[in-house]
C-alpha positions in Angstrom: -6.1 -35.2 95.1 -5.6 -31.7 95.3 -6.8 -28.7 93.9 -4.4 -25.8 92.8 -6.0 -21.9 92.7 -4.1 -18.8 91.4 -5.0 -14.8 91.1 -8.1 -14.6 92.8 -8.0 -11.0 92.6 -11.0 -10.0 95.1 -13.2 -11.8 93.2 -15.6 -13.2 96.1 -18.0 -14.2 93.8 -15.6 -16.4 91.7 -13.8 -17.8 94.6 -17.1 -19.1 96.4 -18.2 -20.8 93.3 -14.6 -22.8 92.5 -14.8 -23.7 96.3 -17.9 -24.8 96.0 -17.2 -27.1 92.6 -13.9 -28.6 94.8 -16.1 -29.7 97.5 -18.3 -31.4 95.3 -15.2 -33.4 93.7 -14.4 -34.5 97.9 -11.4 -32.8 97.4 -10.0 -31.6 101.0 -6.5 -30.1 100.3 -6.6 -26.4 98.6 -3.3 -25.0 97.3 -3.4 -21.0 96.7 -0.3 -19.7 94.2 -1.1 -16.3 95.6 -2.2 -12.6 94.4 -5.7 -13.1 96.6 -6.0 -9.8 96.6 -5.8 -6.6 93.9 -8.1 -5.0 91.4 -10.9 -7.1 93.1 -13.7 -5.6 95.0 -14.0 -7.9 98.1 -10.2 -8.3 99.3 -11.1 -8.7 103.0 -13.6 -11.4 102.3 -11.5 -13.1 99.8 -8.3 -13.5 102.8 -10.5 -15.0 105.0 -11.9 -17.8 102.7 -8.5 -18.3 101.7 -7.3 -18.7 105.2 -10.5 -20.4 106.1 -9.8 -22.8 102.8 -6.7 -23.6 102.1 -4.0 -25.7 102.9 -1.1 -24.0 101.7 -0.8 -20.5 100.0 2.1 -18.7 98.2 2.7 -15.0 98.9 1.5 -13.3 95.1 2.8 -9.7 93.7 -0.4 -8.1 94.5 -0.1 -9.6 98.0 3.5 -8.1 98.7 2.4 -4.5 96.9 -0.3 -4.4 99.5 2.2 -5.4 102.6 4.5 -2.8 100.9 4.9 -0.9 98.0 3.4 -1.4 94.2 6.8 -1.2 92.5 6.3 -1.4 88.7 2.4 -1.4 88.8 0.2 0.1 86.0 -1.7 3.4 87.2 -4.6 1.2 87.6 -3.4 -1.5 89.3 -1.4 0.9 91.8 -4.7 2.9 92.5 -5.9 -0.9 93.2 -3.8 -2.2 95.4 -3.7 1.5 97.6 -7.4 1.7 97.7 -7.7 -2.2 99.1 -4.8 -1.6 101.5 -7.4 1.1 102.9 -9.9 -1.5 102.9 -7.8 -3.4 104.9 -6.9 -0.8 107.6 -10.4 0.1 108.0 -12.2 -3.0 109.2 -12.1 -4.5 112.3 -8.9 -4.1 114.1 -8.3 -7.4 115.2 -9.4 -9.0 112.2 -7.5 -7.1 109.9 -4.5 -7.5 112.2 -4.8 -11.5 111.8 -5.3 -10.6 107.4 -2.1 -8.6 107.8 -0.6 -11.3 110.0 -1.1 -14.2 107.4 0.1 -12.1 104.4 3.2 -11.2 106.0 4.0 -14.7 106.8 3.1 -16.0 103.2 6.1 -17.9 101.5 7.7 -17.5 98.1 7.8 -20.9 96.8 6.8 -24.8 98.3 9.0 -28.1 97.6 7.2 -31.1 98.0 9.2 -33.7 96.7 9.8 -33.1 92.9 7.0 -30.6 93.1 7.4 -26.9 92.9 4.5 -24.4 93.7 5.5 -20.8 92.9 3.2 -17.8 92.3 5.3 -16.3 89.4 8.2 -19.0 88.0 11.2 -20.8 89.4 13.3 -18.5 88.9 11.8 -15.7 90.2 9.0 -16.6 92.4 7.4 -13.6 92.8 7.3 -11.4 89.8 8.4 -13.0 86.7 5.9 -13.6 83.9 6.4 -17.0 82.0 3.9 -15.9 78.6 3.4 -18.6 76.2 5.4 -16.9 73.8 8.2 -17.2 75.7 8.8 -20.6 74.2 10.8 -18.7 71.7 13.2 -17.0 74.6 15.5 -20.2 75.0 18.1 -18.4 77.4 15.3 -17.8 79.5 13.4 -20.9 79.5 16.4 -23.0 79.8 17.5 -20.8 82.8 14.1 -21.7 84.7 14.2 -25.4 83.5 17.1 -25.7 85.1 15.6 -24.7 88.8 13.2 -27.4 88.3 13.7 -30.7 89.4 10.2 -32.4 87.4 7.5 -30.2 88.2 6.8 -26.1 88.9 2.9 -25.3 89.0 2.6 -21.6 88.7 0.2 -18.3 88.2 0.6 -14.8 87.1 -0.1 -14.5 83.5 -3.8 -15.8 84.6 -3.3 -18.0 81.1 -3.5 -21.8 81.9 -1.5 -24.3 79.8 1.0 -26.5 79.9 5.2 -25.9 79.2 7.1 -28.8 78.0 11.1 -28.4 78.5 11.5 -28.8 74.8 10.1 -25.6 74.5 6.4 -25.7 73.7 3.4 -24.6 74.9 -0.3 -26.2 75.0 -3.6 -25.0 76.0 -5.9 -26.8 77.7 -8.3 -26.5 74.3 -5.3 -28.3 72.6 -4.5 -31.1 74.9 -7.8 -31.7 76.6 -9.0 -31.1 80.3 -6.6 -33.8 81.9 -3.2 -34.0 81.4 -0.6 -36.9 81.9 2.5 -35.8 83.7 5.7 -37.5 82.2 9.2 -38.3 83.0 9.9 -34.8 81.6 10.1 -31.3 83.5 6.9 -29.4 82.9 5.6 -25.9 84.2 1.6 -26.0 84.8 -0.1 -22.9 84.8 -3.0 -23.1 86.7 -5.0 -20.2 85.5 -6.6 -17.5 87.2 -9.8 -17.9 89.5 -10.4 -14.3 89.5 -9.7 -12.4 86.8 -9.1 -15.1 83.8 -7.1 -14.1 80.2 -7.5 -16.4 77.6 -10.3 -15.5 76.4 -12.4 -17.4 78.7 -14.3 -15.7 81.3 -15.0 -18.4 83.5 -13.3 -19.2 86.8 -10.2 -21.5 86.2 -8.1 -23.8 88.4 -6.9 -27.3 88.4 -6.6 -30.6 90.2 -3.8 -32.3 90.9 -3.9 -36.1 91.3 0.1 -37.0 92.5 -0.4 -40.6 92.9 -1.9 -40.6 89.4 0.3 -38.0 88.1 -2.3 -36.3 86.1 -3.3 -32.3 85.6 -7.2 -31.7 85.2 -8.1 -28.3 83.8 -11.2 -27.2 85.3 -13.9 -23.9 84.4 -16.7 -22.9 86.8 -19.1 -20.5 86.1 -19.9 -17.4 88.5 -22.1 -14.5 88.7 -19.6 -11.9 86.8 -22.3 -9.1 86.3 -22.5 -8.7 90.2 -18.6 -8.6 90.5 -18.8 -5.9 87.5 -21.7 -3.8 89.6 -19.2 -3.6 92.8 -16.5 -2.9 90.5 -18.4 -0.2 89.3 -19.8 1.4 92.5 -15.9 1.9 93.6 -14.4 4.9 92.1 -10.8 3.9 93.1 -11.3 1.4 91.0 -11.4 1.6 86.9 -14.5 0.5 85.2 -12.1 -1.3 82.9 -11.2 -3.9 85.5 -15.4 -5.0 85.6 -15.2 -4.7 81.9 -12.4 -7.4 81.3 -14.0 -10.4 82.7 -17.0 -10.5 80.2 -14.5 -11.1 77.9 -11.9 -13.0 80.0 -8.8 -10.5 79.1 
């Protein structure tokens, strides 16, 4: 058994409460897809639970934009990522040297078998958005398809769902919390712990059983006004960014 997270986002207060609903399923192995950081308002805190936490964890866009450059960002998410790079200058030296340490070394993708764990697709492990409604771009779904031997379990869009390689795409609303994994390729999207876009604004992640081969979608509630009030008390960061997760866009 193992549990999957995605785009945590400095959300402290979301990423101690899906911790805290893994431990209670006995599950010991933590998988991170990356973007721990960005538009959040507790990045520091959030690196070390993840480092403290997990097992494995994929390098995310937010993550390299903070080692390096915000290439492509939205004003908002650029004044983001610069204001938590400051937050992770000005901390203790040694600890922030160990944060800086483990994001540089972050990987792009994980094999395990016929398992693929990116933060963004096959293709493009990084960057590239796979939206639900790309089910109607063949040339590109067929192009990541092809890079995946049975099954890629991604992040990024912060939507969770299910894309089957004859070009369809479920929700968890429409196929149910657990999911059977098949002789056919699929991409899993795990959903977004901290900042969540499908309309629900509670804290989403999965569990993986391999022996089983099953997918189970899980929510977890969190205190969301208290991330909103630090949110708010940080003028490099847009009020907008609180306001989206009462309504999970």
């Amino acid at each position: 058994m193992r549990a999957i997270i995605s785009d945590i986002h400095g959300n402290l207060e979301a990423l101690e409460a899906v911790l805290a609903d893994i431990r209670t399923l006995g599950i010991k192995e933590v998988f991170c897809l990356g973007d721990i950081i960005g538009y959040g308002p507790n990045p520091r805190e959030c690196i070390d639970l993840v480092m403290q936490n997990c097992t494995v964890t994929i390098l995310g866009n937010h993550d390299n934009a903070a080692l390096f450059d915000p290439e492509g960002f939205n004003p908002q998410a650029e004044r983001a990522i610069f204001w938590t790079r400051k937050q992770l200058e000005s901390d203790d030296t040694a600890k922030n040297d160990k944060r800086w340490e483990f994001l540089g070394d972050l990987p792009r993708m994980r094999r395990e078998a016929n398992f693929l764990f990116v933060h963004g697709s096959a293709r493009n492990p990084l960057n590239e958005y796979v939206f639900p409604e790309d089910i109607y771009n063949q040339r590109k779904m067929e192009r990541i398809f092809g890079l995946v031997e049975s099954y890629c379990f991604q992040g990024h869009t912060h939507i969770p769902g299910v894309f089957q390689e004859e070009y369809s795409f479920s929700s968890p609303d429409e196929i149910g919390s657990e999911v059977k994994l098949g002789d056919r390729k699929v991409l899993v999207n795990v959903g977004s712990v901290g900042q969540p876009r499908d309309g629900d604004s509670r804290a989403a992640y999965i569990v993986l059983d391999q022996t089983a081969k099953t997918v189970q979608f899980r929510r977890v509630l969190y205190d969301i006004e208290k991330t909103i009030s630090k949110i708010y008390a940080i003028p490099e960061l847009d009020n907008f960014l609180g306001d989206r997760l009462r309504d999970g866009r």
